[in-house]
C-alpha positions as CSV (number, residue, x, y, z in Angstrom):
1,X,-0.1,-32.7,-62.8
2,X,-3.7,-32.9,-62.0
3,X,-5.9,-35.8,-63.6
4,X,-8.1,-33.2,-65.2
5,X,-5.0,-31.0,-66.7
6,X,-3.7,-34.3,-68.3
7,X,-6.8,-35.8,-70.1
8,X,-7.2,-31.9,-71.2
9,X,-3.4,-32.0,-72.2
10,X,-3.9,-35.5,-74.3
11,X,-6.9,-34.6,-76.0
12,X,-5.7,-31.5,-77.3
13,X,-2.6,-33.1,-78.9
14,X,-4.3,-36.2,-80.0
15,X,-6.8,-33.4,-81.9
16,X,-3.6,-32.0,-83.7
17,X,-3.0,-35.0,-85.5
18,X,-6.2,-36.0,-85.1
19,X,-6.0,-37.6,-88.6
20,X,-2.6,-39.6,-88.2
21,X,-4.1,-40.9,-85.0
22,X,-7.3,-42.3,-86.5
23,X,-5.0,-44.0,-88.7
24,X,-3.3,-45.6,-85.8
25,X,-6.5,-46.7,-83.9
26,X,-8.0,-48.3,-87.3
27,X,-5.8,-51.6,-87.0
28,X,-6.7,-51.0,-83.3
29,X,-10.5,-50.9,-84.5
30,X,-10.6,-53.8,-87.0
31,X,-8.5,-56.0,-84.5
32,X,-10.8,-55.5,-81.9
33,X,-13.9,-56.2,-84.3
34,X,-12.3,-59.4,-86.0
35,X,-11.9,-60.5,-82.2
36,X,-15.5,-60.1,-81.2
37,X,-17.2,-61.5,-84.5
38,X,-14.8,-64.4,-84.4
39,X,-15.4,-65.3,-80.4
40,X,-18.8,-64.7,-80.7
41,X,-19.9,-66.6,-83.8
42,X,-17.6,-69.6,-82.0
43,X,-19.2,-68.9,-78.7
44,X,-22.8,-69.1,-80.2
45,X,-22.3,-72.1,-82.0
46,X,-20.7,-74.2,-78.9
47,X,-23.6,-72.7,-77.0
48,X,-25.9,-74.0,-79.8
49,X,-24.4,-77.6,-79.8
50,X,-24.8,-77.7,-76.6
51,X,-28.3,-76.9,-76.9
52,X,-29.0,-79.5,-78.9
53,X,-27.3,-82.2,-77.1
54,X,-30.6,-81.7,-74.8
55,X,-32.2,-83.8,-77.2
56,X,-30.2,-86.8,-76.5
57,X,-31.0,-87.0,-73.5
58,X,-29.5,-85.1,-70.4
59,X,-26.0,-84.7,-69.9
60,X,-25.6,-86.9,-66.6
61,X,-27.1,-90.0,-67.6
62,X,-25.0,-93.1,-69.2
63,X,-26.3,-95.1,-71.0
64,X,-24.9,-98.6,-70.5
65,X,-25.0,-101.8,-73.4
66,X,-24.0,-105.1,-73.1
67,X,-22.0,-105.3,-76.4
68,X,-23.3,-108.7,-77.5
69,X,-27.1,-107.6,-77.6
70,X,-28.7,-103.9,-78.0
71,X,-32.1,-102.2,-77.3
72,X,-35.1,-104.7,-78.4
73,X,-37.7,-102.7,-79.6
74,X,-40.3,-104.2,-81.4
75,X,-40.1,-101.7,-85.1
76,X,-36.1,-101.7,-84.8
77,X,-34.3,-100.0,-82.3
78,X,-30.4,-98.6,-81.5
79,X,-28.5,-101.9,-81.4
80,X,-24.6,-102.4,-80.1
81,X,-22.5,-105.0,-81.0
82,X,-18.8,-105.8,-81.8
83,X,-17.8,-108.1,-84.9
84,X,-16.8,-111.5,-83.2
85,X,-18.8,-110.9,-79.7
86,X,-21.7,-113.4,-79.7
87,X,-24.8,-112.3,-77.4
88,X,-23.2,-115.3,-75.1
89,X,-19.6,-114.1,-74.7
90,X,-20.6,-110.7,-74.4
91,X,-21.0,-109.3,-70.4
92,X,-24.0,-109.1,-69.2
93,X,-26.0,-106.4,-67.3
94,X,-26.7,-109.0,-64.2
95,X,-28.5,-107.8,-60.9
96,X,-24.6,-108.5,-59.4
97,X,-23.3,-106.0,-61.8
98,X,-26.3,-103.3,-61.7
99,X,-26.4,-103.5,-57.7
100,X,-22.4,-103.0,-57.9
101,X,-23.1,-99.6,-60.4
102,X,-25.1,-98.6,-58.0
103,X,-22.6,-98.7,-55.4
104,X,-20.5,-96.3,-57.0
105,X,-19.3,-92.9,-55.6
106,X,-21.4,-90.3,-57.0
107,X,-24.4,-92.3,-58.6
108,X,-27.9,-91.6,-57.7
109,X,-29.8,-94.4,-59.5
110,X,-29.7,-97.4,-62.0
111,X,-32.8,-98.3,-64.0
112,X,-32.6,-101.5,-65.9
113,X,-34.5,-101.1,-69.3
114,X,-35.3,-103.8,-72.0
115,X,-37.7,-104.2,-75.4
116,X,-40.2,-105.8,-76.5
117,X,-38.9,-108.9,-78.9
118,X,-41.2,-108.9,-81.7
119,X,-43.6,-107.0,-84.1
120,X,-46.2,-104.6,-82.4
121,X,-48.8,-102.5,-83.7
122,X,-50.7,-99.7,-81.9
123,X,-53.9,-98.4,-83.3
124,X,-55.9,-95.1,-81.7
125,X,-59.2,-93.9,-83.1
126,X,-58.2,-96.1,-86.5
127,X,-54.9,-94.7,-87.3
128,X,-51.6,-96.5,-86.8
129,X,-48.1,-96.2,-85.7
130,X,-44.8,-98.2,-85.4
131,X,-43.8,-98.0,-81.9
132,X,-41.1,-99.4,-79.9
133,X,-41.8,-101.2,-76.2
134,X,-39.6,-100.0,-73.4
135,X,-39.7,-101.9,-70.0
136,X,-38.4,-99.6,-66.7
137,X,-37.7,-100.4,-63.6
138,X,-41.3,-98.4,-62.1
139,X,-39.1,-99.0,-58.4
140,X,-36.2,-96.4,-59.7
141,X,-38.1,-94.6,-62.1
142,X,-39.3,-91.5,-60.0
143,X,-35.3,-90.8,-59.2
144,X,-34.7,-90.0,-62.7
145,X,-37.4,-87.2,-62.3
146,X,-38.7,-87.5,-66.1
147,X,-40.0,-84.3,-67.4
148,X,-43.6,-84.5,-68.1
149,X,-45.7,-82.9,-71.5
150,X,-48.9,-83.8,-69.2
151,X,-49.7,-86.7,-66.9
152,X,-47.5,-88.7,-64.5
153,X,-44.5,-90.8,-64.8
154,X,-46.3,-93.9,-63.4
155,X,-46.4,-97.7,-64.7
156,X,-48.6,-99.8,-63.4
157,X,-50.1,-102.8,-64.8
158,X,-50.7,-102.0,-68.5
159,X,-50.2,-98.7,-67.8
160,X,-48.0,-96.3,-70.3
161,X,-45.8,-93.6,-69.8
162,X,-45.4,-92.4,-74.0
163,X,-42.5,-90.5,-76.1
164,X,-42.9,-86.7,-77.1
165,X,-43.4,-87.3,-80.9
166,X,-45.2,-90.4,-80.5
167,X,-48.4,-88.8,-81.5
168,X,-47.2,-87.7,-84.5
169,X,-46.4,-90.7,-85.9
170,X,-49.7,-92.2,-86.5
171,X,-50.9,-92.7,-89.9
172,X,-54.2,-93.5,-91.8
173,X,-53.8,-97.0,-92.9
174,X,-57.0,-96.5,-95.3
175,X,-54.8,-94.6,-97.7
176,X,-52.5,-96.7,-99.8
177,X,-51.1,-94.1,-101.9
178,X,-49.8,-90.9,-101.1
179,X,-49.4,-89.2,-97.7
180,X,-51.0,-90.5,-95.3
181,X,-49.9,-89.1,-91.9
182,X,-52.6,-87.4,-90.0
183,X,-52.2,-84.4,-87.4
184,X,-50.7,-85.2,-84.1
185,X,-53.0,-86.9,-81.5
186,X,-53.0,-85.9,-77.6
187,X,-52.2,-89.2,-76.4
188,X,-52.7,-88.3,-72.6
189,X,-55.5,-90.5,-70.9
190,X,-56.1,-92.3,-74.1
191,X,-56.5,-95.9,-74.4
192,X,-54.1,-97.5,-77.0
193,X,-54.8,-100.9,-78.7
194,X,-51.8,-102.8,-79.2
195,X,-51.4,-105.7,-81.5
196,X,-48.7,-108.3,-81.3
197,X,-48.0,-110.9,-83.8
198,X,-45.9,-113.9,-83.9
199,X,-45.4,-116.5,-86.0
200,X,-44.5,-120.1,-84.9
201,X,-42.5,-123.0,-86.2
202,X,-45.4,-124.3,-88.2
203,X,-45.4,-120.5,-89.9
204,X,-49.1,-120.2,-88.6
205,X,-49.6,-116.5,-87.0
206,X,-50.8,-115.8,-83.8
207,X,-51.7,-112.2,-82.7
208,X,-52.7,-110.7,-79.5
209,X,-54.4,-107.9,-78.8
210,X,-53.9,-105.9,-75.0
211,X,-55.1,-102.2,-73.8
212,X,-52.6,-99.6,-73.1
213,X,-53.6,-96.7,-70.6
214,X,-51.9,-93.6,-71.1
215,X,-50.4,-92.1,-67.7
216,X,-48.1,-89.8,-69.4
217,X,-46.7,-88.0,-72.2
218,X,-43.0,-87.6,-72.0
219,X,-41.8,-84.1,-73.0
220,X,-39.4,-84.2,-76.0
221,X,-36.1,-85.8,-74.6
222,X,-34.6,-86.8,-78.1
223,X,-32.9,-89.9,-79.6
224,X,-35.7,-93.2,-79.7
225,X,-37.4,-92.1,-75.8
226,X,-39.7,-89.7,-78.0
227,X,-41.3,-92.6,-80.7
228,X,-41.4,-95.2,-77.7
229,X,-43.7,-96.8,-75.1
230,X,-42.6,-97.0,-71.9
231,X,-44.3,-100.0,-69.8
232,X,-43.1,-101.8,-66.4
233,X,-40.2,-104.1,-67.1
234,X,-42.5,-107.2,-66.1
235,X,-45.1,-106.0,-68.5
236,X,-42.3,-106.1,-71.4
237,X,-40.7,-109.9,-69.9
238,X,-44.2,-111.4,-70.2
239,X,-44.5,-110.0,-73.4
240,X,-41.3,-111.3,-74.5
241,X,-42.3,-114.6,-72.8
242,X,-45.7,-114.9,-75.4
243,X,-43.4,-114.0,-78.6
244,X,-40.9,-116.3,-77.8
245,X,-42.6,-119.5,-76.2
246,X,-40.0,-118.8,-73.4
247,X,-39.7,-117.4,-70.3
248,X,-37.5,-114.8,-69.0
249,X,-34.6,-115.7,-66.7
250,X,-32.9,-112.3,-65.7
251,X,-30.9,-113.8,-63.2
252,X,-29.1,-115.7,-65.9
253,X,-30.1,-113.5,-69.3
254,X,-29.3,-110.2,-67.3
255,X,-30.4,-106.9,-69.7
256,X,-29.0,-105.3,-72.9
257,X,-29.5,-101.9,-71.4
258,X,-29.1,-99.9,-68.3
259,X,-29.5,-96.3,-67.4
260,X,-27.1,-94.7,-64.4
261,X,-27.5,-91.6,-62.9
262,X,-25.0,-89.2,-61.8
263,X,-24.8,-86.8,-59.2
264,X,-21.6,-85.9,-59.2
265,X,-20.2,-84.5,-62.8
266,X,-16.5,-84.7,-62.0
267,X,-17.1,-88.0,-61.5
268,X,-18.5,-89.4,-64.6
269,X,-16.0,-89.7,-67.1
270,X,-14.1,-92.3,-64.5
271,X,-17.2,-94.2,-63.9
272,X,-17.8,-94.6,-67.7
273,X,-14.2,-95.2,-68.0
274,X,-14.7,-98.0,-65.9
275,X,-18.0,-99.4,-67.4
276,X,-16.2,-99.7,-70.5
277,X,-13.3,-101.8,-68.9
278,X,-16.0,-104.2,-67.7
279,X,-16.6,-105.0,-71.5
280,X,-19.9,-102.6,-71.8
281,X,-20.4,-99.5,-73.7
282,X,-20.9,-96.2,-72.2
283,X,-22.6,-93.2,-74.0
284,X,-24.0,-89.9,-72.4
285,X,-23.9,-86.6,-74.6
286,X,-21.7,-85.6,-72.3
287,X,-19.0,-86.9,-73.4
288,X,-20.0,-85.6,-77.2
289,X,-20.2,-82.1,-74.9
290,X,-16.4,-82.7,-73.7
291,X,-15.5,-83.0,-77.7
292,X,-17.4,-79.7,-78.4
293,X,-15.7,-77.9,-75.4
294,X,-12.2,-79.3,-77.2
295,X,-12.7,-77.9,-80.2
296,X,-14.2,-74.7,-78.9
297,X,-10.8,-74.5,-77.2
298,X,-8.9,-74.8,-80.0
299,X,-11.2,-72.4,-81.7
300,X,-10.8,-70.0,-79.4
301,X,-6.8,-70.4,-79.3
302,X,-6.7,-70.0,-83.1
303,X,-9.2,-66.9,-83.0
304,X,-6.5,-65.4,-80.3
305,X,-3.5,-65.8,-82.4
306,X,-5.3,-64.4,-85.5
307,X,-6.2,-61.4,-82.9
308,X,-2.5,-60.6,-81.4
309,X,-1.3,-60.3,-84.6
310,X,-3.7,-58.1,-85.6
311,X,-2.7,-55.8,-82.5
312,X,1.0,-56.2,-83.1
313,X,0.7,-54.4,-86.2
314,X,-2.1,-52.0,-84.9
315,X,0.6,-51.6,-81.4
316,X,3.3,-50.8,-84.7
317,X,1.4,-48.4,-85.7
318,X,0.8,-46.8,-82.8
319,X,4.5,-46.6,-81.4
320,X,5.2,-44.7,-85.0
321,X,2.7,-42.4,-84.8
322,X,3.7,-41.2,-81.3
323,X,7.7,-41.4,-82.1
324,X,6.8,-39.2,-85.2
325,X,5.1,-36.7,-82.6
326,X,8.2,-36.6,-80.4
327,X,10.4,-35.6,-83.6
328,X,7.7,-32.7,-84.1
329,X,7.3,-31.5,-80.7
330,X,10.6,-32.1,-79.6
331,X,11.2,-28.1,-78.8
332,X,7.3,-28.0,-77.4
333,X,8.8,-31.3,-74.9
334,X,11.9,-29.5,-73.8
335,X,9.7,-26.3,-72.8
336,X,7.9,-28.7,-70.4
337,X,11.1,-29.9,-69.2
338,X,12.7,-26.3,-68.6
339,X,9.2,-25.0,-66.9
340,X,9.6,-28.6,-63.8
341,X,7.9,-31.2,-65.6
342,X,9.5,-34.1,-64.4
343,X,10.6,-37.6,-66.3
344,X,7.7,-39.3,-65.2
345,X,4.8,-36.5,-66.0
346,X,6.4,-36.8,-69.5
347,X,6.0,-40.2,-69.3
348,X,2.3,-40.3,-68.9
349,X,1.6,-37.6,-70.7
350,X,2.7,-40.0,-74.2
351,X,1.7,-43.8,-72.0
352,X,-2.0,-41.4,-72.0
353,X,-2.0,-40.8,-75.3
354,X,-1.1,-44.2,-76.5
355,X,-4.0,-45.9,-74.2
356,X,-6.1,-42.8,-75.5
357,X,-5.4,-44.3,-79.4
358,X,-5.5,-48.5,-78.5
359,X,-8.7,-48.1,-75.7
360,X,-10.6,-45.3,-77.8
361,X,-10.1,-47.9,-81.2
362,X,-10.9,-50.9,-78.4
363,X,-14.2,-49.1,-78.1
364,X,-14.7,-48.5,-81.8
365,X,-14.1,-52.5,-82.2
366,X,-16.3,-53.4,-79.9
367,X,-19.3,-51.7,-81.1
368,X,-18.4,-52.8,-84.9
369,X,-17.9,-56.3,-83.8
370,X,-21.6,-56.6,-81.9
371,X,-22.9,-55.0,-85.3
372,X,-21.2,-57.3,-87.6
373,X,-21.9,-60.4,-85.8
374,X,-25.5,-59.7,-85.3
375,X,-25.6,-59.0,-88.9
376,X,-23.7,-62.4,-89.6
377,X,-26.2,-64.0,-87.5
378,X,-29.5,-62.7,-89.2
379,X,-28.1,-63.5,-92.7
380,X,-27.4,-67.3,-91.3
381,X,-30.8,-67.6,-89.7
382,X,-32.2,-66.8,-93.1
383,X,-30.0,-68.9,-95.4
384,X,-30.6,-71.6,-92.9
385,X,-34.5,-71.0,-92.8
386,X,-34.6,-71.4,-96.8
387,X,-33.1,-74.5,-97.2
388,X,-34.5,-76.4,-94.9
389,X,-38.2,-74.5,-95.5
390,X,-38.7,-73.9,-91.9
391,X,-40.8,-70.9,-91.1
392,X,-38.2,-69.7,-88.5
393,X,-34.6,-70.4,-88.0
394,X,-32.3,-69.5,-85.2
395,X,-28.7,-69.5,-85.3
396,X,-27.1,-68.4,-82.1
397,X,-24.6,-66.1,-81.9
398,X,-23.4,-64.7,-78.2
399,X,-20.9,-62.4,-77.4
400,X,-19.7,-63.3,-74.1
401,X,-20.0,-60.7,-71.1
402,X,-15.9,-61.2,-70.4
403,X,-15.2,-60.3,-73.7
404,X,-17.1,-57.1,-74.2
405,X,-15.3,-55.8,-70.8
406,X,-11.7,-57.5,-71.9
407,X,-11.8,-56.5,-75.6
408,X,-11.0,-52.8,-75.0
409,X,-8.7,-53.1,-72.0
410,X,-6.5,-55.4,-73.6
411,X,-6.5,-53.0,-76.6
412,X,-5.4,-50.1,-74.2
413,X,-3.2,-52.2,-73.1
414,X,-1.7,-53.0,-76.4
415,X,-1.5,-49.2,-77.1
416,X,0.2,-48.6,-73.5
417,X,2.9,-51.5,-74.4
418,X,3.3,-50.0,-77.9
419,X,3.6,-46.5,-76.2
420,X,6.8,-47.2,-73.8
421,X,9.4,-46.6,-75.9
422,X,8.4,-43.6,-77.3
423,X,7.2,-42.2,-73.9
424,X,11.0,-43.4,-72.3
425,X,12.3,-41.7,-75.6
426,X,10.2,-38.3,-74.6
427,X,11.4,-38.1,-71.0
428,X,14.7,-39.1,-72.0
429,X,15.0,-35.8,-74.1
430,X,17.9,-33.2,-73.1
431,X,15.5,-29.9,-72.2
432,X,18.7,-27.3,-73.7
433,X,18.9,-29.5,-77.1
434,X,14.8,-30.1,-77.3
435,X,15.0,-26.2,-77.3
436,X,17.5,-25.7,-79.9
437,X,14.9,-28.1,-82.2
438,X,13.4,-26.4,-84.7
């Protein structure tokens, strides 16, 4: 039997009960569709996470603390400490210790950073901001390739590199009441006054007032980089020296925070592993990405048992709607028989069929799952956009490629597994008996 003769063949007989197979491929149909909305709405929203993880920073840089201390930072900071670890007890980021990290399989760079210990100020044009004092390393800092809003990543002496948002938080400090932020200001190439105050031991105040030059503006990189300055590390330790009345020993004081590196991904979660059995923490949104991936997982595995079900009953369907077409062309069946066709043309003739009903409603699915789910998206984009008054509001919602080309195979697939007993049934048939049917 020729390919043409039995697509002409199927389609006439699937038009004869044209409504009992409809019927069939409609689990087929919602199966398929419950698939693809599910997948997609769980695909876009791991997709989305992952997204916004590039706002803490990216994903193959860790972050390393010495328990006992934390990030100085002049208006607060992100600080790490465990109940009963003193500053003293706790390890400390030596030059030993970094130069060791460094030695590591798989890391490119290590960049020391520490804060400025103490209140700061820093004033442009007569408006204000809080702002946190970074030191880095200016020796390792191009090998951490720092995406730039404008400018370059240079520190020199008293030279800045500055946070993303750190424009916007100036304010007017000649309004006491009310609202008194003022539009962003481009930062780049502007000099910035910064005050520092301490007070001594008699409680008389001191302040000190030095010029910042603006190199760089950071692009938006998320977590405190994008409200910070960023100076040269022996900028920060003389500055630290002044607040304090001391000076600073790294070779004994060591730093509350480094930043690694990593070239190679696969090697990362042993190397923070490791950090962390030193007695430091490790944090990289990585490893937040590794919990997202988890979940999706499970997601995904849940969606797939909710979607076999759904085609065992449409594959139930299916089988009885092609075993209740044997029982009516049972005589038409043995005429085939009587005329040569063989057990196996019989055969394909009902496995055709069956595919016809599961790959036709695969189809049907498909498009009413990318219809639904961009529906679902637009109505989640709006709700979202209202309550949280922004102007516009994505939600993402993908469909991925593998599924729109899986979806409808494995539904003809279903129908061809749900067809073989009725097709065996078919060939099976005695051609004298099939002609006595009526």
């Amino acid at each position: 039997m020729r390919l043409r003769d039995l697509v002409r063949l199927v389609g006439k007989n699937l038009t004869r009960t044209r409504f009992r197979a409809a019927l069939s491929a409609f689990g087929v149909i919602i199966g398929t569709a419950a698939i693809v909305v599910l997948f997609s709405l769980a695909a876009g929203l791991q997709t989305l996470a992952a997204q916004n993880l590039g706002e803490m920073g990216p994903l193959n840089e860790i972050t390393v603390f010495s328990l006992g201390g934390g990030i100085r930072g002049g208006g607060g900071g992100f600080e790490v400490s465990i109940i009963g670890v003193s500053a003293q007890q706790a390890a400390k980021l030596t030059f030993d210790y970094l130069d060791a990290l460094r030695e590591q399989p798989g890391v490119t760079a290590v960049m020391p950073i520490d804060g400025y210990n103490g209140q700061s100020q820093v004033t442009l044009e007569g408006y204000a901001a809080q702002a946190q004092l970074r030191g880095l390393d200016p020796d390792v800092l191009e090998a951490f390739d720092y995406a730039m809003t404008s400018g370059e990543a240079e520190l020199g002496r008293w030279q800045v590199i500055v946070g993303a948002k750190l424009g916007e938080s100036f304010s007017d400090p000649g309004i006491r009441s009310g609202d008194n932020r003022v539009e962003a200001l481009d930062l780049q190439d502007q000099t910035l006054t910064l005050k520092l105050t301490r007070t001594g031991e008699d409680g008389e105040t001191t302040t000190r007032i030095v010029r910042l030059q603006v190199a760089g503006v950071l692009a938006p990189r998320g977590f405190d980089y994008d409200f910070s300055i960023f100076l040269q590390l022996k900028d920060v330790d003389e500055l630290n020296a002044w607040a304090t009345g001391e000076q600073v020993n790294r070779r004994l004081s060591g730093y509350n925070q480094a930043v690694v590196l990593v070239e190679d991904a696969a090697q990362q979660a042993a190397l923070e592993e490791q950090i962390a059995d030193d007695g430091f923490f490790a944090f990289s949104p990585n490893q937040i990405l590794e919990q997202i991936n988890q979940t999706y997982y499970a997601l995904q595995a849940f969606v797939g048992g909710i979607g076999l079900i759904t085609f065992l009953i449409a594959g139930t369907g299916i089988a009885n709607t092609l075993i209740t077409a044997i029982y009516e062309r049972t005589a038409e069946i043995g005429l085939m028989k009587a005329v040569g066709a063989t057990t196996r043309q019989v055969t394909a003739i009902f496995l055709a069929e069956a595919a016809t009903i599961g790959g036709g409603g695969g189809l049907a699915g498909l498009g009413l799952g990318v219809v639904v789910t961009q529906i679902v998206g637009a109505v989640a984009a709006q709700q979202v956009s209202q309550q949280l008054g922004n102007a516009v509001a994505a939600v993402a919602v993908a469909t991925p490629l593998w599924l729109v080309v899986l979806a409808p195979l494995f539904a003809m697939a279903v129908g061809v597994v749900a067809g073989l007993y009725p097709a065996r049934r078919a060939a099976q048939l005695d051609p004298v008996i099939a002609l006595r049917h009526e």
